[in-house]
N, CA, C and O atoms as a printed pandas DataFrame, in Angstrom:
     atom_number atom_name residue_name chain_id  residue_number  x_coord  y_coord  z_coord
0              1         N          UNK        A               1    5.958  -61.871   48.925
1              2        CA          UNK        A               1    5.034  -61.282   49.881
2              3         C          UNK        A               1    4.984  -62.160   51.133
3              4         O          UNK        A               1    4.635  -63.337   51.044
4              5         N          UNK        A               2    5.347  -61.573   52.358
5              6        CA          UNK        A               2    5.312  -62.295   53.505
6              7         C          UNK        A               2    3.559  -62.061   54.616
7              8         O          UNK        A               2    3.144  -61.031   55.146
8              9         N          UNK        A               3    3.069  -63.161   54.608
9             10        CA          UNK        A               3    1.812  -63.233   54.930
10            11         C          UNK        A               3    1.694  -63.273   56.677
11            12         O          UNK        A               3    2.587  -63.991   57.127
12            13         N          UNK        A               4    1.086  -62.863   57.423
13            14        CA          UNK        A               4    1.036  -62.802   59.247
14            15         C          UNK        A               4    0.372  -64.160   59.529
15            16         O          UNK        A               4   -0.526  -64.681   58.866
16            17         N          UNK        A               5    0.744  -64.455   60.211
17            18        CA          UNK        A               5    0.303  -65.664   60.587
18            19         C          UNK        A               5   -0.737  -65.099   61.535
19            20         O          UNK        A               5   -0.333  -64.259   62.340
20            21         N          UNK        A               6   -2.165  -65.478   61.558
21            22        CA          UNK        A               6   -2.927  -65.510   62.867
22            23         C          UNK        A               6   -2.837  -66.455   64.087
23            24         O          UNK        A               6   -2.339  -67.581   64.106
24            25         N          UNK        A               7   -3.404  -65.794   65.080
25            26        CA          UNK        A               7   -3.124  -66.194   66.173
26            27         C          UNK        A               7   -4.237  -67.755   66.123
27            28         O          UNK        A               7   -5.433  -67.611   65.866
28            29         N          UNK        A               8   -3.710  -69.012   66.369
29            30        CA          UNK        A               8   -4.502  -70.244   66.166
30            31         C          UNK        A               8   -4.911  -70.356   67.753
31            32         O          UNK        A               8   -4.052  -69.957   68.539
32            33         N          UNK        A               9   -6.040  -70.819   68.255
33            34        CA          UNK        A               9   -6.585  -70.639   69.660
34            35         C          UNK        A               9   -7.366  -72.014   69.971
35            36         O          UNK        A               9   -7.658  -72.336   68.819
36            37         N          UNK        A              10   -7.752  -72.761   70.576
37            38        CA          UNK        A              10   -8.334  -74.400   70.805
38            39         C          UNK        A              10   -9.478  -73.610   70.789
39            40         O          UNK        A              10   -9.310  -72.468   71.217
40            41         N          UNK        A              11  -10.758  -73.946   70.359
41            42        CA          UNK        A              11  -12.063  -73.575   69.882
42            43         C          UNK        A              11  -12.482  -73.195   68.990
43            44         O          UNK        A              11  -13.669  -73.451   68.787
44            45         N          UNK        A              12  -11.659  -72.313   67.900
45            46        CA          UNK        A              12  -11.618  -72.120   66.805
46            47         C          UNK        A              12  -12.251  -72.552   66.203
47            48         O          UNK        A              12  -12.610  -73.626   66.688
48            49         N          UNK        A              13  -12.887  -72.262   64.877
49            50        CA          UNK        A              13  -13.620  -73.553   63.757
50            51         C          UNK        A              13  -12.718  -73.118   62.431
51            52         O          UNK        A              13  -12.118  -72.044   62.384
52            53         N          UNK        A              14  -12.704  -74.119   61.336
53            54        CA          UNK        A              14  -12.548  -73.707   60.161
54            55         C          UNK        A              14  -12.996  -74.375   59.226
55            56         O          UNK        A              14  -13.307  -75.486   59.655
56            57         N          UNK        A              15  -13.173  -74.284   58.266
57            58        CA          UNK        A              15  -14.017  -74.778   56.892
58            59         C          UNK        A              15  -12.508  -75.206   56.435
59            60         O          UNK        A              15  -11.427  -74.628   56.549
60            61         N          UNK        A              16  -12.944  -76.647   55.784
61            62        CA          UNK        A              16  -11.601  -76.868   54.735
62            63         C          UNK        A              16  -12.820  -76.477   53.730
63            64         O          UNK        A              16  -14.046  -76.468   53.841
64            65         N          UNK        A              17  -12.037  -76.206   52.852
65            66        CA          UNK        A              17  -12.436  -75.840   51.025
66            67         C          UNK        A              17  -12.074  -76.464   50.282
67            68         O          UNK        A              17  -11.122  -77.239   50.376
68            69         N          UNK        A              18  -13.012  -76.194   49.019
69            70        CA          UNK        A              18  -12.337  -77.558   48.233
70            71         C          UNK        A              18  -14.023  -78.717   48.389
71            72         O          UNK        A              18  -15.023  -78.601   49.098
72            73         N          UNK        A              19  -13.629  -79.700   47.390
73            74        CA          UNK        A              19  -14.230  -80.873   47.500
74            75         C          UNK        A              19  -14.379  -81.644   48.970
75            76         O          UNK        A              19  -13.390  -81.957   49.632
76            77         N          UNK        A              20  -15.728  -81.904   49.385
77            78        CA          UNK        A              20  -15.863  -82.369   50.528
78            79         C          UNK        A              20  -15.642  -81.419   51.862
79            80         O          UNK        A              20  -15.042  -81.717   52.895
80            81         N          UNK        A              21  -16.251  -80.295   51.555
81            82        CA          UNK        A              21  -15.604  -79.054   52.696
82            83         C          UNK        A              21  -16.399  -79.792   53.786
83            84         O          UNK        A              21  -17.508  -80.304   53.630
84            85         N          UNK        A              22  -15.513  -79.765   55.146
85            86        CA          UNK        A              22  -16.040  -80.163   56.210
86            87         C          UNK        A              22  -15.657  -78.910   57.185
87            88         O          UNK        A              22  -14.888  -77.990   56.903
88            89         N          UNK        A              23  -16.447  -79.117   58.510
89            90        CA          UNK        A              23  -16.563  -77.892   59.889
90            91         C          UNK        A              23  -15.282  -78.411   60.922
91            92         O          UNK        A              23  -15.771  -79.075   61.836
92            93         N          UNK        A              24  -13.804  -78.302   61.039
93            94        CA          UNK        A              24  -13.078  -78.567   61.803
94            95         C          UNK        A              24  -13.270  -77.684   63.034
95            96         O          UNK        A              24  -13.641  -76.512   62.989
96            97         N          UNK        A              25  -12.959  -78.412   64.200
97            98        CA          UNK        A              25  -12.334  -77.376   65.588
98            99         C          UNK        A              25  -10.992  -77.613   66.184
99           100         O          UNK        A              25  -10.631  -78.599   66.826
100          101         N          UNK        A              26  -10.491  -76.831   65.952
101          102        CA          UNK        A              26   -9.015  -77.027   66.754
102          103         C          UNK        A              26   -8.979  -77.235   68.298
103          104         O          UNK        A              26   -9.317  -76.380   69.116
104          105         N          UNK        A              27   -8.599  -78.281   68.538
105          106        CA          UNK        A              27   -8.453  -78.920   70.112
106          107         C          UNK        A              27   -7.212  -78.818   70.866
107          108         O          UNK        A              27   -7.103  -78.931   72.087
108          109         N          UNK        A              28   -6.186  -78.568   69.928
109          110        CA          UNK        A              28   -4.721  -78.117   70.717
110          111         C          UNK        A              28   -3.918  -78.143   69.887
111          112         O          UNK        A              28   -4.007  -78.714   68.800
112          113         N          UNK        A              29   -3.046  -77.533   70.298
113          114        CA          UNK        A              29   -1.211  -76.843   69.284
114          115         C          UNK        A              29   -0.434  -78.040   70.518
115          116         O          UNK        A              29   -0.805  -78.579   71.560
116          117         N          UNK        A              30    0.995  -78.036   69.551
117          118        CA          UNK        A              30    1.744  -78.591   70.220
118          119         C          UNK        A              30    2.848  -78.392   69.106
119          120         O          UNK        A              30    2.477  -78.027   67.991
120          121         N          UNK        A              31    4.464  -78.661   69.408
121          122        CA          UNK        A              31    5.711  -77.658   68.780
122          123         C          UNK        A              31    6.356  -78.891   68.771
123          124         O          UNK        A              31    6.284  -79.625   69.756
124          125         N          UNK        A              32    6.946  -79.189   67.824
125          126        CA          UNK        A              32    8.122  -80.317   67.111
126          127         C          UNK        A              32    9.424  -79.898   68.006
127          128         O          UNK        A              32    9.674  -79.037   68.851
128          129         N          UNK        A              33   10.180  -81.065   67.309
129          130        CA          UNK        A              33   11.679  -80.400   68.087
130          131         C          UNK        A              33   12.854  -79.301   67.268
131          132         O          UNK        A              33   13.839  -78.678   67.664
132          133         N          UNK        A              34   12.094  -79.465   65.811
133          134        CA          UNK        A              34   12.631  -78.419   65.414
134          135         C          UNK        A              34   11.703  -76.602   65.095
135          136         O          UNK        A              34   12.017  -75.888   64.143
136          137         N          UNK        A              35   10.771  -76.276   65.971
137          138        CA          UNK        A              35   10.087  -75.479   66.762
138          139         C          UNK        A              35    9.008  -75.174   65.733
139          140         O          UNK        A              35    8.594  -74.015   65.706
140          141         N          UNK        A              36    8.417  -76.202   64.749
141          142        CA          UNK        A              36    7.585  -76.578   64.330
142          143         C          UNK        A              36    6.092  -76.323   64.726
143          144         O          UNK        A              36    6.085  -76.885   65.821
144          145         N          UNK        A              37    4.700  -75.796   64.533
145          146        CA          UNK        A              37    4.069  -75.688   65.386
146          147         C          UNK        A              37    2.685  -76.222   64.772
147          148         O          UNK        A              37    2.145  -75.696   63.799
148          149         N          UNK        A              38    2.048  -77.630   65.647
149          150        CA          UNK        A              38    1.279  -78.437   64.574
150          151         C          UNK        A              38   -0.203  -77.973   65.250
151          152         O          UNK        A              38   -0.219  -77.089   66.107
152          153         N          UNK        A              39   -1.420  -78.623   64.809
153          154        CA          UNK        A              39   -2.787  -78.320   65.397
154          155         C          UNK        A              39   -3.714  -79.266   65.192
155          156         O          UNK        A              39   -4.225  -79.726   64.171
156          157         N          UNK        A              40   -3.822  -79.444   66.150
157          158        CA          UNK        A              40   -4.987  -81.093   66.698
158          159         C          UNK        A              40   -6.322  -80.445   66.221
159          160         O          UNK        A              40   -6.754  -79.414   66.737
160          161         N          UNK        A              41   -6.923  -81.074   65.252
161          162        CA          UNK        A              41   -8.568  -81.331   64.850
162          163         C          UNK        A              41   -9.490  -82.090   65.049
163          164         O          UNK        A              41   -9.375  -83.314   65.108
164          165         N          UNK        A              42  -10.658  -81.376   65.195
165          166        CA          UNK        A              42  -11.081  -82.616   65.240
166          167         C          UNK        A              42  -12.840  -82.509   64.404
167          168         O          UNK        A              42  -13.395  -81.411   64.359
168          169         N          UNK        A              43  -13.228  -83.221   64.068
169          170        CA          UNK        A              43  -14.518  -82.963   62.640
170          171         C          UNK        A              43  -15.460  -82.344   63.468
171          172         O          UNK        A              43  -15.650  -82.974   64.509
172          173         N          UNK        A              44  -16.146  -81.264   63.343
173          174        CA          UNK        A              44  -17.702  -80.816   64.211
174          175         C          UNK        A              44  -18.790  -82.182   63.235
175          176         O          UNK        A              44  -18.920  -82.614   62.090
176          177         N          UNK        A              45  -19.323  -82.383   64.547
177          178        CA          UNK        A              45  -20.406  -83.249   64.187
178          179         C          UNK        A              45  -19.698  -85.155   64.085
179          180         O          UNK        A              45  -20.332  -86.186   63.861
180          181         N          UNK        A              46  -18.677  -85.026   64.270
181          182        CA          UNK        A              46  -17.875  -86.584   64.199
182          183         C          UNK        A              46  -17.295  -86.192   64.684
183          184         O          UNK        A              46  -16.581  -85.425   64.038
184          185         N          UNK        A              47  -16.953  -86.286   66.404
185          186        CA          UNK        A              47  -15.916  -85.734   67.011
186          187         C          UNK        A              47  -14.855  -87.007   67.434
187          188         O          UNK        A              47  -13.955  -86.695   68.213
188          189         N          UNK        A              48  -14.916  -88.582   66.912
189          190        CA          UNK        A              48  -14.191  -89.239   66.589
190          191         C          UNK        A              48  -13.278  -89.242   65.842
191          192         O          UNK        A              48  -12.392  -90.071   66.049
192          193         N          UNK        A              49  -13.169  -88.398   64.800
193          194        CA          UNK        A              49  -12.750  -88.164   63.435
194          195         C          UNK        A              49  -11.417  -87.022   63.759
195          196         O          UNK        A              49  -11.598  -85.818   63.576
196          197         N          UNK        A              50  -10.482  -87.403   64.106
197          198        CA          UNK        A              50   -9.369  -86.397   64.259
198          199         C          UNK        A              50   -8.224  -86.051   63.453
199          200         O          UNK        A              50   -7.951  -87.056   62.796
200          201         N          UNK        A              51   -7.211  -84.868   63.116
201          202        CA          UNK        A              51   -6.575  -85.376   62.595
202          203         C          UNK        A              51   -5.579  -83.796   63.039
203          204         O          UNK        A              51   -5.935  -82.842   63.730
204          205         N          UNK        A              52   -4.132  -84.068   62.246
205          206        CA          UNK        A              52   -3.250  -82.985   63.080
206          207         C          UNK        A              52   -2.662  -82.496   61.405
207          208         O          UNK        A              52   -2.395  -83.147   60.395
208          209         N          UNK        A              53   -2.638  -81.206   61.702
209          210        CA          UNK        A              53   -1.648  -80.683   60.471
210          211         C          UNK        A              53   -0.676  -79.221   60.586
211          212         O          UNK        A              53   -1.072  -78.179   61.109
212          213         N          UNK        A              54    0.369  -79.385   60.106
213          214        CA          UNK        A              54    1.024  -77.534   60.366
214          215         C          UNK        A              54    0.192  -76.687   60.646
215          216         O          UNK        A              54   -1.010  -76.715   60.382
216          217         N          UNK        A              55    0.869  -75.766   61.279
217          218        CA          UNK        A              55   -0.080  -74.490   61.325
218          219         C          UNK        A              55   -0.072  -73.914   60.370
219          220         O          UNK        A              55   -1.188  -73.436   60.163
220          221         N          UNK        A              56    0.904  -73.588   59.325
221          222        CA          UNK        A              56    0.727  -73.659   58.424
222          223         C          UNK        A              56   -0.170  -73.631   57.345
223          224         O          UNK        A              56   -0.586  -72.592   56.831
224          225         N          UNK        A              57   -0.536  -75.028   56.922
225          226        CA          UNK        A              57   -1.566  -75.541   56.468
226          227         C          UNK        A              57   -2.933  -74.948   56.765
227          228         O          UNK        A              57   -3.694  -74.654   55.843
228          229         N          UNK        A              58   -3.372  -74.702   58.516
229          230        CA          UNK        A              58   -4.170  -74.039   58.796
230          231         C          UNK        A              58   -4.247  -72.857   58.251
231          232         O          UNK        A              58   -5.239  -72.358   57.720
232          233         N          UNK        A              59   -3.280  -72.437   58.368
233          234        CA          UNK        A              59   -3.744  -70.494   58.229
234          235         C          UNK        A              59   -3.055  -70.014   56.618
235          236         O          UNK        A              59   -2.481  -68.992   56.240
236          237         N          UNK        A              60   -3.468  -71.398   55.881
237          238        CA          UNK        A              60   -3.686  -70.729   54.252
238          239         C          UNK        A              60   -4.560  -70.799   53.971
239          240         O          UNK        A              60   -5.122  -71.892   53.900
240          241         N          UNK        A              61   -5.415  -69.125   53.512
241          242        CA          UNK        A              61   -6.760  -69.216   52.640
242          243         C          UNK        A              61   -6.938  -69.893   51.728
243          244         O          UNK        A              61   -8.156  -69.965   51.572
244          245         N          UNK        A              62   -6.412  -70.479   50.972
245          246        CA          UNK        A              62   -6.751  -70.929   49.692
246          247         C          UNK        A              62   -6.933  -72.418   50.666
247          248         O          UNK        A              62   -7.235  -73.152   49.725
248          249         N          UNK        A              63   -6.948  -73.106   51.573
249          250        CA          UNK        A              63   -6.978  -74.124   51.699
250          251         C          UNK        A              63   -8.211  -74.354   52.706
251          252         O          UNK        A              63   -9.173  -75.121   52.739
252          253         N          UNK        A              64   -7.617  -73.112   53.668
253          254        CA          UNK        A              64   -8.883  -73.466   54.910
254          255         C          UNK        A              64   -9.401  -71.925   55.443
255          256         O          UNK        A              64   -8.599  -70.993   55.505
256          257         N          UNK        A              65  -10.816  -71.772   55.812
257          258        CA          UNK        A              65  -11.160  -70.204   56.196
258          259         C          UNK        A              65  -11.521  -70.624   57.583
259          260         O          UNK        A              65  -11.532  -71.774   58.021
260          261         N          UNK        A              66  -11.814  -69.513   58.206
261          262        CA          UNK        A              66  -11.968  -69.089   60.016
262          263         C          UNK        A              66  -13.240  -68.931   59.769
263          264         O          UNK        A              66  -13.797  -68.323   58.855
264          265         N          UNK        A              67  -13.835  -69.770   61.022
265          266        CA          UNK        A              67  -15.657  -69.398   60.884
266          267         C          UNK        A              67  -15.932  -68.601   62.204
267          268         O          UNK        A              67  -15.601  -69.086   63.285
268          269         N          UNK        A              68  -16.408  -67.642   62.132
269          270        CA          UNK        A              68  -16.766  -66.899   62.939
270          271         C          UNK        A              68  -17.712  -67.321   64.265
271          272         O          UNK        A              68  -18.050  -66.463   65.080
């Protein structure tokens, strides 16, 4: 089963799930050299706290949901 990728946008929020669910916001995309496409986080409420992962990663339910 091939799944659509949603469209990832800088403002965004998402819930990781799971143990320790925290409020992420996506702050920017940026593309590898092999056309890779990653996404800058950063913690709501600790906006020191950053971190980058596939898009991928982002846009699997079982891992992370879209907060409205």
């Amino acid at each position: 089963m091939i799944r659509r990728r949603r469209e990832i946008i800088p403002g965004q929020r998402y819930r990781k799930l799971g143990f320790g669910a925290m409020l992420w916001e996506v702050v920017g995309l940026s593309e590898d050299a092999l056309g890779n496409t990653h996404v800058r986080l950063r913690q709501v409420g600790d906006p020191r706290t950053l971190k980058t992962l596939a898009a991928s990663v982002l846009d699997d339910p079982s891992q992370f949901q879209l907060v409205a």
